[in-house]
C-alpha positions as CSV (number, residue, x, y, z in Angstrom):
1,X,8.6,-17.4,3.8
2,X,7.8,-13.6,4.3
3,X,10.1,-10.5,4.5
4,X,9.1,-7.6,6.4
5,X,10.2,-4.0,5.5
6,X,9.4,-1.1,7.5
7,X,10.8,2.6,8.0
8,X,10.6,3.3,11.5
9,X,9.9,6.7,12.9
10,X,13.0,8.0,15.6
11,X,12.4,5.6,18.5
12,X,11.6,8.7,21.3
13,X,8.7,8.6,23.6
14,X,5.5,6.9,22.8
15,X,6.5,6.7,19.6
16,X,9.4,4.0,20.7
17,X,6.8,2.7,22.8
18,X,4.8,1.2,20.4
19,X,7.3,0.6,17.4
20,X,9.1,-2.1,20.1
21,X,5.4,-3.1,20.2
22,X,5.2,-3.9,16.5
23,X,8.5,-5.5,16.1
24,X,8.3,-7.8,18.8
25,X,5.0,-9.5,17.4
26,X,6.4,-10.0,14.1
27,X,9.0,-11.5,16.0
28,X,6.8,-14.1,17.2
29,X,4.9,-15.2,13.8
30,X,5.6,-18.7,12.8
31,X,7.3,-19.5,11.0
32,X,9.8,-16.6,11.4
33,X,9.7,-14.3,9.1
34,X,12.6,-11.7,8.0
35,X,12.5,-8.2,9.0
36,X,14.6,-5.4,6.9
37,X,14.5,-1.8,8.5
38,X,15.4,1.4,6.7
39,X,16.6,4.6,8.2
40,X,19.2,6.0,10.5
41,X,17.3,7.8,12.7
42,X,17.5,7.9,16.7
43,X,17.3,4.1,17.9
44,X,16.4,2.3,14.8
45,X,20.5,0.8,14.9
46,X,19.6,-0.6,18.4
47,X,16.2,-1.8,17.6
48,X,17.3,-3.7,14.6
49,X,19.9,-5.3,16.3
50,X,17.9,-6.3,19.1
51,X,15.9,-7.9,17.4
52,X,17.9,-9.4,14.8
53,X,16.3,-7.4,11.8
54,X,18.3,-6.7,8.9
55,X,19.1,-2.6,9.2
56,X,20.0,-0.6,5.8
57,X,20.2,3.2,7.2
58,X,20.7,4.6,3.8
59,X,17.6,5.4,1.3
60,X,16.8,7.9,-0.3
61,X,14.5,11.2,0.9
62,X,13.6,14.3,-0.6
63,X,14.2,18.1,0.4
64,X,12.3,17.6,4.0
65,X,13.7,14.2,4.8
66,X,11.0,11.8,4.3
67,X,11.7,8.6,2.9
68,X,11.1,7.8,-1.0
69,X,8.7,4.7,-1.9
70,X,10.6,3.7,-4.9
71,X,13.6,3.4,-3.4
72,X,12.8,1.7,-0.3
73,X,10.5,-1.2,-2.5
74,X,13.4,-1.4,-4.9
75,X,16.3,-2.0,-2.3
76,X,13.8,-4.0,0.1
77,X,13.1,-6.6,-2.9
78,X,16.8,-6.7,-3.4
79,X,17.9,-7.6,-0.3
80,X,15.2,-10.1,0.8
81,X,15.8,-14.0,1.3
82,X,12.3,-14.5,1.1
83,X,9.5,-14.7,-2.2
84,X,7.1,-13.1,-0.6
85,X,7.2,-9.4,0.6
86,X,5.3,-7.4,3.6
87,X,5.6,-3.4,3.5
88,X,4.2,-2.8,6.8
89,X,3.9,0.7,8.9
90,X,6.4,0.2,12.3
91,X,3.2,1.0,14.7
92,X,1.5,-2.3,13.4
93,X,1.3,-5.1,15.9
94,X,0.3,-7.9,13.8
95,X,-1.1,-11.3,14.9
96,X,-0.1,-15.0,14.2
97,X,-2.9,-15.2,11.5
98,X,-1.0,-13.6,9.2
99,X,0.9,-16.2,8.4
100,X,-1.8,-18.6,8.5
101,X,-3.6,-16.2,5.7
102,X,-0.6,-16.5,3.6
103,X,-1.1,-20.6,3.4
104,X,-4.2,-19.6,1.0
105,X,-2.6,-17.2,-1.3
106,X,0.3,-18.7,-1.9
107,X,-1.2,-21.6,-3.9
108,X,-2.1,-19.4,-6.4
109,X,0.4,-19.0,-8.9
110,X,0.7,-15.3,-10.5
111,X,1.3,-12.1,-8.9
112,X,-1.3,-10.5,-6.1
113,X,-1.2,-8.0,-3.5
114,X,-2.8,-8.6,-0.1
115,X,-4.1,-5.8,1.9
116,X,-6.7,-5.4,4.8
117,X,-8.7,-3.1,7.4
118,X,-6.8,-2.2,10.6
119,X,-8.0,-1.8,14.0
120,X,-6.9,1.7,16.3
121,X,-6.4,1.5,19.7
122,X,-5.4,3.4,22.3
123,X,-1.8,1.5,23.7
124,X,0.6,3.6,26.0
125,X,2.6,1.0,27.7
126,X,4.8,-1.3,26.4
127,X,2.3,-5.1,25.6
128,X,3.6,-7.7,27.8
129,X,4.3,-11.1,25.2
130,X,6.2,-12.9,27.9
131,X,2.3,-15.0,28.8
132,X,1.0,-17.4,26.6
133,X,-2.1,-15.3,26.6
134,X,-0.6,-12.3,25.4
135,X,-2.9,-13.0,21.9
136,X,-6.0,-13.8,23.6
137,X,-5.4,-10.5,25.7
138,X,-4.6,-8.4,23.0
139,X,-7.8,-9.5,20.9
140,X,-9.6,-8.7,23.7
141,X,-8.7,-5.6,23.9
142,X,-9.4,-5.1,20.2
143,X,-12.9,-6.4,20.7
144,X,-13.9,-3.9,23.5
145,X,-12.3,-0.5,22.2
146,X,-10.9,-0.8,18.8
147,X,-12.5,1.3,16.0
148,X,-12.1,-0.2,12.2
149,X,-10.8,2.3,9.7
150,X,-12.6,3.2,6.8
151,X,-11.3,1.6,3.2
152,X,-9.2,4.2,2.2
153,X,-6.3,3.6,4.8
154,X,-3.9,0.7,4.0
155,X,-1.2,0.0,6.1
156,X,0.3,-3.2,5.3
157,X,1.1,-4.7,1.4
158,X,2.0,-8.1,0.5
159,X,3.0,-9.4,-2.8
160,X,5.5,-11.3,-4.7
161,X,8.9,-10.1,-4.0
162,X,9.8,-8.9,-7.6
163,X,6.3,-7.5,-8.2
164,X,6.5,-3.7,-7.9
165,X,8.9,-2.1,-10.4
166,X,9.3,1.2,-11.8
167,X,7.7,3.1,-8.7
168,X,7.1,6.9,-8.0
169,X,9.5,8.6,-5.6
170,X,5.7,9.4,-3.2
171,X,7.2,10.5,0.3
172,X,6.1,7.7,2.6
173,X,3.9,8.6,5.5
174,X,1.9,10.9,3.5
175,X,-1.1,11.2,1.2
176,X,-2.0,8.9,-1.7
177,X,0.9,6.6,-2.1
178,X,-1.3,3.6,-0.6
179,X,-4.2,4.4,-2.5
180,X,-2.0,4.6,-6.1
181,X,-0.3,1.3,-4.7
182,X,-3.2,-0.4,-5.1
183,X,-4.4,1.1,-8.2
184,X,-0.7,-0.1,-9.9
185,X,-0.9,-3.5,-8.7
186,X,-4.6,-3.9,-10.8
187,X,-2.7,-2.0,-13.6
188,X,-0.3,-4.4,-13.6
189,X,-3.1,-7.0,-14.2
190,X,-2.9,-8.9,-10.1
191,X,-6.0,-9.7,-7.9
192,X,-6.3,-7.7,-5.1
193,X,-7.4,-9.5,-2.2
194,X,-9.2,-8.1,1.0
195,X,-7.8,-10.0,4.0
196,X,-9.6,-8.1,6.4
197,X,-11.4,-11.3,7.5
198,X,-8.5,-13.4,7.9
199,X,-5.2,-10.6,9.4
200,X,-5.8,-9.0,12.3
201,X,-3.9,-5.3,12.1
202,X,-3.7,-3.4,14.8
203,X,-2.9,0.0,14.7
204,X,-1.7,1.7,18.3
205,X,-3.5,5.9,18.0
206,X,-0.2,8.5,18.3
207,X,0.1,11.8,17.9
208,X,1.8,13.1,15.3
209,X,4.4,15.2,16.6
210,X,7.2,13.7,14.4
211,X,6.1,16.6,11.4
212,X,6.9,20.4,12.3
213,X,3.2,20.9,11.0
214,X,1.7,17.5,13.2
215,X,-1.2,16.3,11.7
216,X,-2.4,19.3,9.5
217,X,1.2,18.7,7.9
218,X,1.0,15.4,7.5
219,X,-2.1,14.9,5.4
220,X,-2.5,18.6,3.7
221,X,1.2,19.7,3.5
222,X,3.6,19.8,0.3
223,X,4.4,16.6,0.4
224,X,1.0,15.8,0.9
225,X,-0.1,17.5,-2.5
226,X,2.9,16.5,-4.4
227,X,2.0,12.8,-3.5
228,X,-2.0,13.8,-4.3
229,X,0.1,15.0,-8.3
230,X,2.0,12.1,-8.4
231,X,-1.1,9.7,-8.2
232,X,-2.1,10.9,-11.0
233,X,-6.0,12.1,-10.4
234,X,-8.9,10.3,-8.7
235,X,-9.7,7.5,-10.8
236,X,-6.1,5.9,-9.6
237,X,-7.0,6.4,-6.0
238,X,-8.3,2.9,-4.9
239,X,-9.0,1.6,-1.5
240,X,-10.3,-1.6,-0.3
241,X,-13.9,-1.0,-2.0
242,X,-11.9,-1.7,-5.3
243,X,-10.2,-5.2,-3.8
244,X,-11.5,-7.7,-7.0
245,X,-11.4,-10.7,-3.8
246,X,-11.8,-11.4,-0.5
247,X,-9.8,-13.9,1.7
248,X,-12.6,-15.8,3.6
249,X,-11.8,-19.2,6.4
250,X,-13.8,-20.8,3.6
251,X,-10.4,-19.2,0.9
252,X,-10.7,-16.7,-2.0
253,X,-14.1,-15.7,-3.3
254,X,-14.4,-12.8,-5.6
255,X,-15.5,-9.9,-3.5
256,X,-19.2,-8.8,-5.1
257,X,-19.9,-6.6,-2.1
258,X,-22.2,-3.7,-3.1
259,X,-19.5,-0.9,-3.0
260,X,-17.2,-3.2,-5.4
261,X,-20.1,-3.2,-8.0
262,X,-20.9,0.1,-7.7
263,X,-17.6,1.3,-8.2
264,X,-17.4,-1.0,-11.2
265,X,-20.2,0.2,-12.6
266,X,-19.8,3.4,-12.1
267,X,-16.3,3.1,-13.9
268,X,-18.1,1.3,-16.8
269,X,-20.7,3.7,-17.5
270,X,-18.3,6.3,-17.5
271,X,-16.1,5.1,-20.4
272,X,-19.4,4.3,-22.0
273,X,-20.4,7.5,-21.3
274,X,-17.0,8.6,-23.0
275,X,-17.0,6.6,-25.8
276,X,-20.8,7.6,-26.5
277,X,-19.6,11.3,-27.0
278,X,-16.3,10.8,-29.1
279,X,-18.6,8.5,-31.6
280,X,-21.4,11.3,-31.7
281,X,-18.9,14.1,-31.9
282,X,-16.5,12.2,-34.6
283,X,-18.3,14.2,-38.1
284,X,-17.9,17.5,-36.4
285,X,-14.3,17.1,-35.0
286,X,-13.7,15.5,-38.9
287,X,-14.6,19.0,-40.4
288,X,-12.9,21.1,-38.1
289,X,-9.4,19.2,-39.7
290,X,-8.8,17.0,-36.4
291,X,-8.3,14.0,-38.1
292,X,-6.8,15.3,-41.3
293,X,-4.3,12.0,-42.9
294,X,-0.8,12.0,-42.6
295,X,-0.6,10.1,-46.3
296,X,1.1,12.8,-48.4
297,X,0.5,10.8,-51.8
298,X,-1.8,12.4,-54.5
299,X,-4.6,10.3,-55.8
300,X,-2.7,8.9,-58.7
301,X,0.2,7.7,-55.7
302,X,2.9,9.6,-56.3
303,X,4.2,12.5,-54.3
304,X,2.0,15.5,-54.2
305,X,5.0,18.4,-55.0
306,X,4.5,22.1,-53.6
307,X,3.7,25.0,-54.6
């Protein structure tokens, strides 16, 4: 039903902590799904194996060693069994109502992309699954200390496998590339649908001493600017204020929040606002020979001859 792709940091320290966190709940959604892994960094062999994920270690990275978006959509949508696809960051733990979200959407015929709101918390030991509880516990836990994010951080994607084509080599783990993932898929003409009500995401806090630079690196470095070029300017940086529904217990409603419409709006009244000056500006840019014709026939229509 859903395949799972993920490009796990090395497995050291915390870090390994809470990446064997993550793969061991999507090992218990039901029905299984399929789990593809890229990279062949420290551990990531063993962890796949363990846990019977499909491992590719080669994709492709730029000059500092960061895996590529484009290639690791493009091979992950090859090699999946299933129709639908999950990109997913490897310090997610995600619940069984995941897959209980997915029985609404995938009625609807069409492409779409799902996203939703994670939850941080603080999660230094390995989450004991073994109980029967373990989901009850864990929600707790989310209830008393986790903090939402705001709209602008995405960390999980599905859509139909197939769907995304023709992507931009962004480095993953950086600026922009989930904000300009969202923007495509509404380029592409597909709903994007706030789950936030439905998936649980939970996001276990690290540090981020995986970059040379940590987190300055990581969200202000060069790859962090070339992925803030490659987006392409503001008004292709989306987040989930832009989502056009919202996945409810009740199903899909179109999502008329207030910071939906006001984005809209503000969006609309800026190409009217555009349109207004190329109209009143159209006579003047005429006689300064911006819109001279290309028709090189005379008046009588034959070929005007030179001088």
């Amino acid at each position: 039903m859903l395949t799972l792709f993920s490009v796990p940091k090395p497995f050291r320290g915390h870090i390994k902590v809470i990446q064997m966190n993550a793969l061991q709940s999507w090992t218990r959604l039901s029905p299984p799904c399929e789990i593809i892994l890229f990279g062949d960094e420290e551990g990531i062999a063993t962890a796949a194996s363990r846990f019977g994920a499909h491992h590719i270690p080669e994709v492709s990275r730029n000059e500092y060693g960061t895996p590529l978006l484009d290639n690791v959509f493009s091979r992950a949508q090859e090699a999946a069994s299933h129709g639908v696809m999950g990109y997913i960051n490897a310090d997610i733990i995600l619940l069984p109502d995941i897959t209980k979200a997915l029985e609404y959407v995938q009625e609807k015929k069409g492409a779409f992309l799902i996203v939703g709101r994670r939850w941080n918390i603080n999660l230094e030991q390995p989450w004991d699954f073994s109980g029967s509880d373990w989901e009850e516990q864990l929600r707790s836990l989310v209830h008393r200390s986790g903090t939402p994010t705001p709209p602008e951080w995405i960390d999980y994607f599905i859509f139909p496998r197939g769907f995304y084509r023709d992507l931009l080599p962004f480095a993953l783990g950086r600026a922009a590339f989930d904000n300009w993932l969202l923007w495509k898929a509404r380029s592409l003409g597909a709903p994007i649908i706030d789950a936030s009500e439905m998936i649980t995401v939970v996001h276990q806090n690290h540090d981020y001493s995986h970059h040379p630079q940590g987190k300055k690196g990581v969200w202000e470095g060069l790859e962090a600017k070339r992925n803030q070029e490659l987006m392409g300017g503001g008004h292709h940086c989306f987040t989930l204020a832009d989502a056009t529904h919202k996945l409810t217990p009740t199903g899909l409603r179109l999502n008329l929040s207030i910071e939906r419409m006001t984005r809209v709006m503000w969006w609309r009244g800026m190409m009217r606002l555009l349109l207004w000056v190329l109209t009143k500006t159209f006579p003047f840019r005429r006689r300064l020979g911006l819109y001279k014709s290309k028709n090189v026939l005379g008046e009588g229509g034959e070929e005007e001859q030179g001088s």
